[in-house]
Each structure stands twice: as structure tokens, then as C-alpha cells.
N, C-alpha and C positions, 0 to 999 in steps of 0.2 A: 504494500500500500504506500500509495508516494503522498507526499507533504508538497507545498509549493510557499517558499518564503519569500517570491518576490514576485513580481506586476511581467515583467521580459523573460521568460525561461525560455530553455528547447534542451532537450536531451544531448547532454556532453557522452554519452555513450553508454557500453554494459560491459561492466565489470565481472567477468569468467574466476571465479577460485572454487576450487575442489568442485567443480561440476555445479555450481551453482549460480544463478545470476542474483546480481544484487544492483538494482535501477538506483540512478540519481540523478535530478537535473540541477543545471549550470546554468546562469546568467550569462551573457558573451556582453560586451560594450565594447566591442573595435579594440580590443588588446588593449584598450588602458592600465593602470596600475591601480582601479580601484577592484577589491577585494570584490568577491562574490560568494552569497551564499550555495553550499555543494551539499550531498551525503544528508540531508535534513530529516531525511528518515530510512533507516533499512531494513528490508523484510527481515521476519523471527528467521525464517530458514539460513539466512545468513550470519546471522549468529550462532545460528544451533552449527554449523559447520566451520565457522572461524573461531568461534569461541572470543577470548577477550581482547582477538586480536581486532577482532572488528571495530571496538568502541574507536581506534585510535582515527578510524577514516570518518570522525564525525568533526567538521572543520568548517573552512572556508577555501575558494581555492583560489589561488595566490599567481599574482604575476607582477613579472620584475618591473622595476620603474623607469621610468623614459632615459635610455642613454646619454641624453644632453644635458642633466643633471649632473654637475661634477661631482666629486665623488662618491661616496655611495652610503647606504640606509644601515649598514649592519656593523654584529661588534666585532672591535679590534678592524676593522674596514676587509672582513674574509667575504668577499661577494661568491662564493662558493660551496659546496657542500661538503660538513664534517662530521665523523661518526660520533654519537652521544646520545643522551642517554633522556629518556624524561619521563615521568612519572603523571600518567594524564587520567582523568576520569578515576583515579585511586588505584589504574597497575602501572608497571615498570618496564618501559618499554628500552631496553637497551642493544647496543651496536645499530642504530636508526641514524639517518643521514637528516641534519639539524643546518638551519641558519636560527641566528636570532637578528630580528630587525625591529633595531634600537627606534625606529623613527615612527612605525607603529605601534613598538613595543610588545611585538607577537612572534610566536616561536613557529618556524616555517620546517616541515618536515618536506621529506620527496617519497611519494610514493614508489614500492618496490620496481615498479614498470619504467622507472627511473623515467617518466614523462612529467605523473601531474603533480604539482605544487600546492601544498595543504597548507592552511594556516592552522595551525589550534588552537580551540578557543581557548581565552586566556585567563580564565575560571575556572577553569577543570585542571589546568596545570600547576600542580603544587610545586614542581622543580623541576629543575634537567640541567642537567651537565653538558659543558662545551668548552673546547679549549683547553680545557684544565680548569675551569671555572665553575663553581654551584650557584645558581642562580634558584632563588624560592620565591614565589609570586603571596605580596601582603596587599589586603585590603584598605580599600581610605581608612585612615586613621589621624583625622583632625586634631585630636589632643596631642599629637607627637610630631606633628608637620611630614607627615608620609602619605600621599600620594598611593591610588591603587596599580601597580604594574608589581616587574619584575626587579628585583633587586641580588646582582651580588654579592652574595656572603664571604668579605674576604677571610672573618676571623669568626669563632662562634663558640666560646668558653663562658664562662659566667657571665662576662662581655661579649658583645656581639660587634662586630665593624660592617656596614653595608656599604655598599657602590650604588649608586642610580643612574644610569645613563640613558640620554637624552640626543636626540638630533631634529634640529628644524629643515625646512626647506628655506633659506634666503635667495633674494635679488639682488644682483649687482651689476652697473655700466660697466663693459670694458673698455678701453683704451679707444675703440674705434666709436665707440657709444651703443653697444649693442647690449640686450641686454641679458644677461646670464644668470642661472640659479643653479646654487651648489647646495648641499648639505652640510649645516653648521654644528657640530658636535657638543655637548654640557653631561656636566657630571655635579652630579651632591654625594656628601659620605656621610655617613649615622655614624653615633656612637651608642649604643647600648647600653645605659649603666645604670644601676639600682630604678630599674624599673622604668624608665624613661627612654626616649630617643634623642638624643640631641644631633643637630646638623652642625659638623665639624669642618667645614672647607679651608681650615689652615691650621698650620701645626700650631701654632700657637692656641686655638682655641680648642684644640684636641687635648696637647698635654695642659694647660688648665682643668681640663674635669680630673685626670689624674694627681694632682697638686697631693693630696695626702702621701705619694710616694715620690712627688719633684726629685729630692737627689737621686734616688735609689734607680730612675728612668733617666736622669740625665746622664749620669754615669754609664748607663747602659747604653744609648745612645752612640756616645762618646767612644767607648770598647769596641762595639760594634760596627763604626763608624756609617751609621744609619744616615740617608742623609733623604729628609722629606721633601725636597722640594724635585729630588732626581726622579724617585718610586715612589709616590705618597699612599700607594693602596700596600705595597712588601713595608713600608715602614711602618703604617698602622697597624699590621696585622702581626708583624712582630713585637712594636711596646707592648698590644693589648695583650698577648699573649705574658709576657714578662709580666706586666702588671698585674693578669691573675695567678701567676706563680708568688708575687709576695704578697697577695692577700692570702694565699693561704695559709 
């Protein structure tokens, strides 16, 4: 039984696994880069033969952004596909081929047929790993100045460090007066501590919340010769780290 979520559909095709069809329609808009609802509903028989593998094709489906856009939506700027890991609808879907695109702020899977392009909804995904990075998706949270997306976890001991990343679309003249839009990259960092979040965007108001241990982190610093203004996400994640070693 099919669903219809939007006003323009036509059927994107029929999906063949273990002998079974499972219908979905797609919106098309001229290959634009706006996202479209896919998979809105799929027959029981499809689940009763994929099992929980199916929940993961419940999405959107995804298409890249206009090439004249300098450079590009995702993190660490990998406009490519890398294996990792994600935890969607409450299973664990690992060795899955992942972007994350920081400018939607949605986690982009490739379907096995290495064609169609999913987005996941960004609700249902508790975390996933990419990079080397764990990224956990929090809810608005107005008392702590957190924003609903994904954040990641650089450090996560009694203290927590988060990352947020962020990219706009801007405009700009160039030289011959034409005019050009590139992708503008932002980042905020949390601090975690006695129950709170605080937005730390310079060392200086980072090691302030640590001040009960001041020498005992500047020294360490110093040993270590940490330096935040080089790595500010490896040097948060190591003070906070040290930090809950001497509260204990």
C-alpha cells in the first residue's frame, strides 16, 4: 500500500531484494538540490523478508548541489563516500557508505545499488560514526543554548566537549563583477559541566569554567605543549579529559 507525501510524484522505480518488490514514489524537480520525499511507506512483505534492514531505506532522497557553488556542503569538505557506521530508527547499521552535510545538517547514506542517494531522517538518528568522529543528534534545548541537529562528541567523561558545525550559502562580486556563491563554514563548542552547557569558543572562556584546577591544567598544558589556537577541538578534548582525572 503506497502513501503519497507530496502534490508532483511519478514512480522512481521497483526495488527487487530476495524476490520481493517493494514500491516507492519520488518527486523529480529538474535535478535540483532540493531534497525529496522517497520510501514513505513499504509493504509488510518487505519487511517480513529484509527484516531490520529495511527500516534504514525510510528517508529522503538526496541530490548533490549545483556545481557552481564553491566549495562544498559537507564535513571536513569529503564531497565523497565513506564507510561508517549509524544507528537509525534504534538499530546499528555498520560498514554503510555515509556523507554528512553540515549545511542541511543531514546524514546522506548510498544505497547498496551504489545509484540512489538517501537522506535520513534526522530524528530517528541517535549517532553515527564518520571519519573517526561520533556525532549524537540533541534536541532544542533553550535552557543550555543548543540548537536541534547533530553535534560532535569530541570528549565525553563526567564532562562532555561538543562541536557544532554549521555552513551557509553566501554571495559574493568577483573581480569582473559577477556574481558568485560559495559555502561559508561556523562552528560553536559546548562544555558540559555540572549539569549545564556552556558555549566555549575560546580558550580562554573554556579554561575559566575549569579555574578550581587553573595551575594543575596550566601546567599541563604547558608539558604537553597543547596549543589551542592550532587544534582547539584535540586540545579541549585532552584538558577535559585531564580535568576529570583530578577531580577524581
Amino acid at each position: 500500500m503506497l502513501k503519497i507525501f507530496a502534490k508532483f510524484l511519478m514512480f522512481f522505480g521497483t526495488i527487487f531484494l530476495i524476490g520481493t518488490v517493494a514500491r516507492a514514489q519520488v518527486t523529480i524537480d529538474s535535478l535540483t538540490q532540493t531534497t525529496k520525499p522517497v520510501y514513505a511507506g513499504i509493504v509488510n512483505n518487505f519487511y517480513k523478508k529484509v527484516g531490520i534492514q529495511a527500516r534504514v531505506y525510510n528517508g529522503i532522497a538526496y541530490d548533490f548541489y549545483d556545481p557552481a557553488i564553491q566549495g562544498n556542503a559537507y564535513f571536513k569538505d569529503v564531497n565523497h563516500w565513506k564507510t561508517g557506521t549509524v544507528i537509525y530508527d534504534g538499530y546499528n547499521y555498520s560498514n554503510v557508505s555515509l556523507m554528512y552535510d553540515i549545511y542541511a545538517d543531514e546524514v546522506i547514506m548510498l544505497y547498496n545499488n551504489h545509484f540512489l542517494k538517501i537522506s535520513l531522517l534526522s530524528n530517528q538518528v541517535s549517532s553515527f560514526d564518520l571519519l573517526g568522529n561520533h556525532f549524537i543528534y540533541i534536541k532544542n534545548d533553550p535552557a543550555n543554548n543548543l540548537t536541534t541537529g547533530f553535534y560532535n562528541e569530541l570528549y565525553h567523561g563526567k564532562m562532555q566537549v561538543l562541536a557544532h558545525y554549521s555552513k551557509s550559502i553566501q554571495t559574493n562580486n568577483d573581480i569582473s563583477g559577477n556574481i558568485i556563491s560559495y559555502f561559508n563554514p561556523g562552528k560553536d563548542y559546548y562544555l558540559f559541566k555540572d549539569g549545564k552547557y556552556y558555549k566555549v569558543n575560546s580558550q580562554g572562556t573554556f579554561l575559566n569554567l575549569l579555574k578550581d584546577h587553573k595551575k594543575q591544567i596550566r601546567e599541563f598544558i604547558r608539558a604537553n605543549n597543547i596549543k589551542y589556537k592550532n587544534s582547539p577541538e584535540e586540545a579541549m578534548a585532552s584538558i577535559a579529559a585531564h580535568y576529570d582525572n583530578l577531580s577524581n
